[in-house]
Every structure is written in C-alpha cells, then in structure tokens.
N, C-alpha and C positions, 0 to 999 in steps of 0.2 A: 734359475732366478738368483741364486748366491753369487755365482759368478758374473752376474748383472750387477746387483750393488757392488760387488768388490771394485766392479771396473768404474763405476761410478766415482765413488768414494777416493781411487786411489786418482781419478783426473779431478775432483775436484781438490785433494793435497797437493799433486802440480798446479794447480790453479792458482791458490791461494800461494802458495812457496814462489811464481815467479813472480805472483804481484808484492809480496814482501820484499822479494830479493830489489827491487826498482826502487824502492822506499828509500828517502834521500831522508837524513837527519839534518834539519835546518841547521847554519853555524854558531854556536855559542861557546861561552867563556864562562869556567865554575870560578865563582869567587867564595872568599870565605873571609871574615873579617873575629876577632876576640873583642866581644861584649863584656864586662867588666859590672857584674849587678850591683844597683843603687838601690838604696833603702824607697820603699813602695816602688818596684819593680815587683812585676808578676809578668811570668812564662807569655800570659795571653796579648800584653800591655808589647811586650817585645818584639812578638810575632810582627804583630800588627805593624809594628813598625820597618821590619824587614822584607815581609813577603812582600812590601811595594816595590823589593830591588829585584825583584825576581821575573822577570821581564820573559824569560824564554819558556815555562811552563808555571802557567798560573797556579796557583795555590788556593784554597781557604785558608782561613787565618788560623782552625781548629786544627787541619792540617799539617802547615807549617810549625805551631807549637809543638805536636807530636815529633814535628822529623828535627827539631834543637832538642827536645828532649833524649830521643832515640843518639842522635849524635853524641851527647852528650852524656850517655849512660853508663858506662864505663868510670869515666873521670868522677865524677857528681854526685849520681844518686845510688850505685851499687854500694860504696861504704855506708851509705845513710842508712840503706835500710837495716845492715847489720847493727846501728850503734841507738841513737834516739830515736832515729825520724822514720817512721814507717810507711809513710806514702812515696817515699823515692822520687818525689816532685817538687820537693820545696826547694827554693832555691834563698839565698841568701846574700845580701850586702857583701861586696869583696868577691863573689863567688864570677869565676871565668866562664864563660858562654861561649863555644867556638858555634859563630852563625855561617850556615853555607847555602849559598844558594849560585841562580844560573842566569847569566843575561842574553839576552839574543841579540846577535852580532850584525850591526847591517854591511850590506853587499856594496 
C-alpha cells in the first residue's frame, strides 16, 4: 500500500511540474515613477491613485499601500522608528515615494 501512494504522489508531482513548466507569463513592462509627498497626502489617498497603472496584476488598494510602503522601507521609515516616529508609516510633506508597479504589454 506505501508503495501505491508513493507511486501516486510522485505522478502526480510530474503532473503538476509539466503543467507549470507550459505556463507562459503574459508580457509586461515594470514601471516605477518618484512621488514627491504633498501636505494632506496619505499612503492610502496615493495607492489609490497608482494601482489604476497597474494594469498587469491587479491590486487592492490595501495591497498596493503595503507594497510602497515595503518598497519604501529602508529609505523612510527604518530611521523613523529609531528617532520620533514610531509607527514607521507616517509619511511627510517633501518626503520621496519610489512607486512600482506593472503594465500588461499588448500583442
């Protein structure tokens, strides 16, 4: 009986592996543009206005916010929490925003 599931198990991983291996990744183009925050700018107000470039893998808007912030984490909000700011999310007036996202390429 072991050796019945084994053989099972290991045709269904050739199964799956040659149907991945066929899997075409549709053509797209990563873009990324420098946002430059304006006083009453919020991370959410932002999103919102970029995930509509993002054309090749849809987003939520909650999403999106997370993946500028994540991008952005380094630059931004890692000194912050060290000094006043302890949410690591505020963002501020002057403050640089590198936005990335993906379009889908047509044929």
């Amino acid at each position: 009986m072991r050796m019945l599931t084994k053989a099972i198990l290991v045709a269904g991983v050739i199964a799956v592996s040659a149907t991945l291996a066929g899997f075409v990744i549709p053509p797209h183009i990563d873009k990324s543009e420098t946002y430059i925050v304006k006083k009453g700018d919020t991370l959410w107000d932002i999103a919102g206005v970029y995930m509509k470039k993002n054309t090749y893998a849809p987003r939520q808007q909650d999403e999106f916010m997370h993946g500028i912030i994540e991008h952005n984490y380094d630059r931004l909000f890692v000194p912050r929490v060290t000094s006043h700011d302890r949410s690591g999310a505020t963002i501020y007036p002057g403050d640089e925003l590198e936005i990335v996202w993906q379009e889908k390429l047509d044929k």
